[in-house]
C-alpha positions as CSV (number, residue, x, y, z in Angstrom):
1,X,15.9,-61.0,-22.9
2,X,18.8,-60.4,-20.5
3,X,22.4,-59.7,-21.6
4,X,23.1,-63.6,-20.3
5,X,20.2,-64.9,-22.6
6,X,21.5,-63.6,-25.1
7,X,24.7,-64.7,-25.5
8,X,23.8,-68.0,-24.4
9,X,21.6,-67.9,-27.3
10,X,24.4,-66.5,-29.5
11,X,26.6,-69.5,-28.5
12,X,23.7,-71.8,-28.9
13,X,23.1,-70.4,-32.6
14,X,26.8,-70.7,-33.5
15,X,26.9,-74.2,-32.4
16,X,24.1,-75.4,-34.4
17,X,25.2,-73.3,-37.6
18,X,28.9,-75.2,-37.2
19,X,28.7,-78.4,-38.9
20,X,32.4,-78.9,-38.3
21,X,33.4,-81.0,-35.1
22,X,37.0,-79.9,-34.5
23,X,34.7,-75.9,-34.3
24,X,32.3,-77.1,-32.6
25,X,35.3,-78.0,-29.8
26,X,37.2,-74.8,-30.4
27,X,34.0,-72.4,-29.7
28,X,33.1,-74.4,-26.7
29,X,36.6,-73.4,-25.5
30,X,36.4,-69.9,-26.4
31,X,33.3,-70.0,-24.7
32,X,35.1,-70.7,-21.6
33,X,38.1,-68.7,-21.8
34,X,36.0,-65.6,-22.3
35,X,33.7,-66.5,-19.4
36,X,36.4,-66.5,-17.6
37,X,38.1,-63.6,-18.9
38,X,34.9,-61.8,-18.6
39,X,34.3,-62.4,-15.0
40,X,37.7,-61.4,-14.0
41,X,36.5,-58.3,-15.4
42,X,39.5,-59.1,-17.9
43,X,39.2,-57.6,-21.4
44,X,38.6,-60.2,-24.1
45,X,40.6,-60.8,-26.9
46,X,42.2,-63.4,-29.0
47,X,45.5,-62.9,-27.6
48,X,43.9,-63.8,-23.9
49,X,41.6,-66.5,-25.0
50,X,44.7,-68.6,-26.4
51,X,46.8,-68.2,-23.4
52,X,44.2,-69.0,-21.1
53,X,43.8,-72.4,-23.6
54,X,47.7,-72.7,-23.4
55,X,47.2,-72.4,-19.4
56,X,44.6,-75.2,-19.3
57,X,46.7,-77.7,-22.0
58,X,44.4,-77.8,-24.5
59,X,46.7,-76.6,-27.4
60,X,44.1,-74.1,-28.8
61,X,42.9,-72.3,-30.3
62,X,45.6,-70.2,-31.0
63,X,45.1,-66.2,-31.4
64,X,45.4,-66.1,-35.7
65,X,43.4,-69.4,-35.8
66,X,40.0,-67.3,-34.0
67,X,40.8,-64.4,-36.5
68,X,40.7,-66.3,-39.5
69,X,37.4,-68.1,-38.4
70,X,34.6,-65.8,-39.4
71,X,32.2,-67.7,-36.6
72,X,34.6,-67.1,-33.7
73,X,35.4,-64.1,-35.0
74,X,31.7,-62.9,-34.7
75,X,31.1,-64.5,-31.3
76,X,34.4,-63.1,-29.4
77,X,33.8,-59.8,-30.9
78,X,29.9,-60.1,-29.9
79,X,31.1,-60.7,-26.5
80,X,33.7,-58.3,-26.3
81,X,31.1,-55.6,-27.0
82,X,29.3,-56.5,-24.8
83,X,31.7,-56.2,-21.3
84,X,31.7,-53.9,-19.0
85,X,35.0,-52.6,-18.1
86,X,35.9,-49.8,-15.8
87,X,36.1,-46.8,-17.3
88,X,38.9,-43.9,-16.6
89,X,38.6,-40.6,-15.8
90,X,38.4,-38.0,-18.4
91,X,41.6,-36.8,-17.8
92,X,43.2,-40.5,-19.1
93,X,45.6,-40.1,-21.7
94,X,44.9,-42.2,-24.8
95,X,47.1,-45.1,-26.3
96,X,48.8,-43.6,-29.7
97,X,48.1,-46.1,-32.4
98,X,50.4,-48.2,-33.4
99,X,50.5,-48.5,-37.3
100,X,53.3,-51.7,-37.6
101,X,51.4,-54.9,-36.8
102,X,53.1,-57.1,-35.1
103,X,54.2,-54.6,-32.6
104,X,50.6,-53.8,-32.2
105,X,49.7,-57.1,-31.5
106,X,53.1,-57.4,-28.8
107,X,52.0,-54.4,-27.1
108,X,48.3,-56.1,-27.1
109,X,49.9,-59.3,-25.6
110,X,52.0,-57.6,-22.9
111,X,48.8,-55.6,-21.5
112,X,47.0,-59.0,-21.4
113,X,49.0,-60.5,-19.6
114,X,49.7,-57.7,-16.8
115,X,45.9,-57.8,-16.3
116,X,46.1,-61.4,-15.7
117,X,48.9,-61.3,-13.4
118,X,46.7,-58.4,-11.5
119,X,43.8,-60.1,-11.5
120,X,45.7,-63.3,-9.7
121,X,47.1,-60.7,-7.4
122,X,43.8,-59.6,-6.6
123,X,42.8,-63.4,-5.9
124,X,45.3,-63.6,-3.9
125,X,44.7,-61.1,-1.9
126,X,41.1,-61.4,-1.9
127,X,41.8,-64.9,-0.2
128,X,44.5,-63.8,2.4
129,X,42.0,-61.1,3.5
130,X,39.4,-63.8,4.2
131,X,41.5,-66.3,6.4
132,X,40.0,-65.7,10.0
133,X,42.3,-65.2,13.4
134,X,45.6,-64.3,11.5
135,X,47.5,-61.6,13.2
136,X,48.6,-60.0,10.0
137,X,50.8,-57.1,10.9
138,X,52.3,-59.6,13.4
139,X,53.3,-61.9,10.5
140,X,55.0,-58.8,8.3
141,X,57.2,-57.2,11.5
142,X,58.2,-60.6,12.4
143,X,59.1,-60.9,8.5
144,X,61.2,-58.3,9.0
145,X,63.4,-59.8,11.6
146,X,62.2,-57.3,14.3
147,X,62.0,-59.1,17.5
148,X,58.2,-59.9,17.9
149,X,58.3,-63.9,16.9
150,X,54.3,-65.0,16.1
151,X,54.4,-67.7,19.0
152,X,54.9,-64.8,21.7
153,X,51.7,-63.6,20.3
154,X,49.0,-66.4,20.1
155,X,47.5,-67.3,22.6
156,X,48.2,-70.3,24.4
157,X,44.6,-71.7,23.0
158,X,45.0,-70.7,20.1
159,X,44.0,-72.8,17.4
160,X,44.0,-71.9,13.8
161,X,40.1,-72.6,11.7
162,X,39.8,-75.7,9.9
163,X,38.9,-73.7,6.6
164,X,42.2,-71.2,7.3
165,X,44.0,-74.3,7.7
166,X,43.3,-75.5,4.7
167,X,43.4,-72.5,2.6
168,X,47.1,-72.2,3.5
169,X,47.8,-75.7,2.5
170,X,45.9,-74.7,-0.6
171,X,48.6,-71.7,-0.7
172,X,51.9,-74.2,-0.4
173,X,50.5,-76.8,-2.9
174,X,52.3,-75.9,-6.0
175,X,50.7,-77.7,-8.3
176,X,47.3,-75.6,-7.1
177,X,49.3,-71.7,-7.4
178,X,50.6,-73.5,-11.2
179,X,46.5,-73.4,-11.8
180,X,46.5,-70.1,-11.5
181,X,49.5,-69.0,-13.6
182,X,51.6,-68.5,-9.7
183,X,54.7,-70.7,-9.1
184,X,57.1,-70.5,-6.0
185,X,60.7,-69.0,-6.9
186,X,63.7,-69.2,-4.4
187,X,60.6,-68.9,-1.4
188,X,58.6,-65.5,-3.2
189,X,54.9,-66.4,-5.2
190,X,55.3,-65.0,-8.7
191,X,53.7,-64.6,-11.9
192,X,54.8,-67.5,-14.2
193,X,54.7,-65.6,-17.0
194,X,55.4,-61.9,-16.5
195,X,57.9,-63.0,-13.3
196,X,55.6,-60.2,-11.3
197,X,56.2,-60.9,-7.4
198,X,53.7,-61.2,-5.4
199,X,54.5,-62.3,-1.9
200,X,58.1,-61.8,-1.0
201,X,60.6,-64.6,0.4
202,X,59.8,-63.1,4.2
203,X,56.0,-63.1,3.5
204,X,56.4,-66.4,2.6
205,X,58.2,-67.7,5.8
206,X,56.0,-65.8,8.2
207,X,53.1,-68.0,6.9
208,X,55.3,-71.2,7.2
209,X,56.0,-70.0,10.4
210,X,52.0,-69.9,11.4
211,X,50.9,-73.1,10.0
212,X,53.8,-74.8,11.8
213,X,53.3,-73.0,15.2
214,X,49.5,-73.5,15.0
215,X,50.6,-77.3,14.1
216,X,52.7,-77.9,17.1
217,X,50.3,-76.3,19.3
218,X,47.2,-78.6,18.3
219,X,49.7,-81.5,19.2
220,X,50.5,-80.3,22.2
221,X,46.9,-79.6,23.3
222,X,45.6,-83.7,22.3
223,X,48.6,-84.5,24.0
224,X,47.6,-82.4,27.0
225,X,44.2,-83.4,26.5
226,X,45.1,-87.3,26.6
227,X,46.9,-87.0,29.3
C-alpha cells in the first residue's frame, strides 16, 4: 500500500469511527487544509490548518479545538509524520526550545505564516515565469523610469497570447489575489497577513503598462484589418 493509500484509508477509518456530524465536517476540513498544506510542501500543523479554514470562511476548526480532539489529533499528527520536507544542511543551527507556552505557540504561528507568504511568492513567480512573449527585463528598466518605454520595443505585430492575456487579468482581479492571501496596497501585491511585498508599485505599472499597449494595438490592427 502506497503512502497515498494509506492515508486515504486513515481518513476513511476516522470517518467511519466518528459518529458525531459536526467531526465528521471538521475532519473533512482538516483533510483539505493539510492537503493543501502538504502539497505546498508547507509543514502541517494546527496553527496552519485553522488559518487556512479562516482563509476559506469556514470558521473552523480552530488550532485548540484539533488538540483537544483525540481523532484529529491522531490524523494531523499521522500526516505530519508522514511529509517530506526539505532538509538542511548539517551545519543548520537548531531552534532553542522555548519552555513558556504561549510564546511557543507565537513563535509556531509567525513561522507558518512566513512559509505561506513564501509559498504564494513562489506561485507567483512560478506564474510570471510562464506567461509567453513578455519582454521581462524591458518591463523592470522601464519600471525604473529609464528611457526605454515597452511600446518602443514590441513589435509592430505584436500581439500578446490569449492564455498571457488572461493570466494578467487573473493578476488585477482582486478578488482572485484575496484567494490566495495577496491584496493590492497603494499599487504593490502584498501578503495580507504578514504585509510581505511582493511586486513593488513600479512592477505593478509596467504590467498595466503591457496589457494596455497590447490592448490598443489589437484595436488598431481589427481596425486596420476592417479597413
Amino acid at each position: 500500500m502506497t503512502t497515498t493509500e494509506s492515508q486515504d484509508a486513515l481518513f476513511a477509518r476516522l470517518l467511519e469511527e466518528s459518529s458525531n456530524p459536526r467531526q465528521k465536517d471538521s475532519l473533512s476540513k482538516v483533510k483539505k487544509a493539510i492537503d493543501y498544506l502538504d502539497s505546498q510542501r508547507m509543514k502541517i500543523s494546527a496553527g496552519a490548518i485553522e488559518r487556512y479554514c479562516i482563509d476559506h470562511e469556514w470558521g473552523g476548526p480552530k488550532a485548540q479545538s484539533i488538540r483537544n480532539s483525540k481523532l484529529l489529533t491522531h490524523y494531523v499528527k499521522a500526516r505530519a509524520a508522514g511529509q517530506r520536507l526539505e532538509v538542511g544542511g548539517k551545519n543548520t543551527i537548531k531552534k532553542p526550545l522555548i519552555p513558556d507556552e504561549t510564546l511557543r505557540a507565537y513563535v509556531q504561528l509567525l513561522e507558518d505564516e512566513r512559509d505561506q507568504a513564501i509559498a504564494s511568492r513562489r506561485r507567483i513567480e512560478r506564474g510570471l515565469r510562464n506567461l509567453p512573449g513578455i519582454p521581462v527585463d524591458e518591463i523592470i528598466r522601464s519600471g525604473f523610469g529609464q528611457q526605454n518605454p515597452v511600446e518602443d520595443k514590441l513589435p509592430t505585430a505584436f500581439r500578446l497570447p490569449s492564455m498571457a492575456r488572461e493570466a494578467l487579468n487573473i493578476f488585477f482581479d482582486e478578488n482572485a489575489l484575496e484567494s490566495v492571501g495577496l491584496q493590492f496596497y497603494k499599487d504593490r501585491v502584498r501578503h495580507k497577513i504578514t504585509f510581505n511585498v511582493l511586486l513593488q508599485k513600479h512592477h505593478v505599472a509596467a504590467l498595466r503598462e503591457l496589457l494596455q499597449s497590447t490592448d490598443k494595438g489589437s484595436s488598431v490592427n481589427k481596425v486596420v484589418h476592417e479597413g
